[in-house]
Structure formats: C-alpha cells, structure tokens
N, C-alpha and C positions, 0 to 999 in steps of 0.2 A: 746454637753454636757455642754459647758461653759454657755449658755443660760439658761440651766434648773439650774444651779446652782446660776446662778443671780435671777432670780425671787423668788427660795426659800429665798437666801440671804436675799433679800427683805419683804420676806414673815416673815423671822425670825426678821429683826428687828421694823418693824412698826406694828406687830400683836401679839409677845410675850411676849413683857413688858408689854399691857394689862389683857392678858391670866394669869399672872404668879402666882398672888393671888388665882385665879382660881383652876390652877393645881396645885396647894398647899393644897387647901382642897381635892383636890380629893386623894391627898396623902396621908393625916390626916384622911381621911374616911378608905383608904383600909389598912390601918393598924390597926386603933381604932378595924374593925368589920375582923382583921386576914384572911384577901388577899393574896393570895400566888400567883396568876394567875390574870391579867385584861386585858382586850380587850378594846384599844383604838380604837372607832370609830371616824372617819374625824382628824385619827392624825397628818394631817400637817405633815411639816417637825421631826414630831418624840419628840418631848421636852418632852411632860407625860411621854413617853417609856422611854426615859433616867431619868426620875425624879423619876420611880417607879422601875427602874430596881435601882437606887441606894443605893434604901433600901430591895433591895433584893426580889423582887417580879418581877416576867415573867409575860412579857406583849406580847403582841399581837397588832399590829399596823395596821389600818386598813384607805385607802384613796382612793380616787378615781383619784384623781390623780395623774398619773406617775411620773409627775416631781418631787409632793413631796414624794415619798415612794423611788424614787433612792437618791435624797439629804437626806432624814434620813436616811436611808442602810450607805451614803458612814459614815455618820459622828458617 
C-alpha cells in the first residue's frame, strides 16, 4: 500500500499544479449551467471530485487505475 500511495504522491504533486486552472473551469462550467451530478472520467487521484463536491455537487470518479481510485477513496 505504501507504494501505491507514493506514486500518487507523486502523481498529485508534478501533474496537479498544472491541471488546477483546468479544473477550475470545469467548476465554473458546472455550476454557470446548474450541475448537481458530474462524472469524472480519468480522475487521477480524485482532486475535480474534491473540488466539485466542495460546492456541493456529487460527482462520480472514474480511473483506470487502481492505484489512483484507492489514494482518492483514502484521501
């Protein structure tokens, strides 16, 4: 477990500070057009699902890989 939780580690910090403008608009979208539900496809470690569930909207997270769907669960 300790492995799968480094490569996210890793994952979250050299690929989310890029994404983060990103998933900002997609936040700014699903709210402008009244989103109550989004399904995140290839969510990585989960950061949209936390960033859409903060304003109140259920999301659905979706990835192909294990590693990252158990480090977004744990976090």
């Amino acid at each position: 477990m300790k492995n799968i939780n480094l490569y996210a580690a890793i994952y979250d910090r050299l690929l989310e500070p890029s994404l983060k403008n990103l998933k900002r608009r997609v936040v700014y979208f699903s709210k402008k057009y009244h989103s109550s539900i989004v399904l995140d496809l290839c969510s990585g470690t989960g950061m949209q699902c936390r960033m859409l569930g903060n304003k109140r909207m259920r999301t659905l997270g979706l990835d192909m890989d294990e590693r990252m769907v158990s480090y977004a669960h744990q976090k």
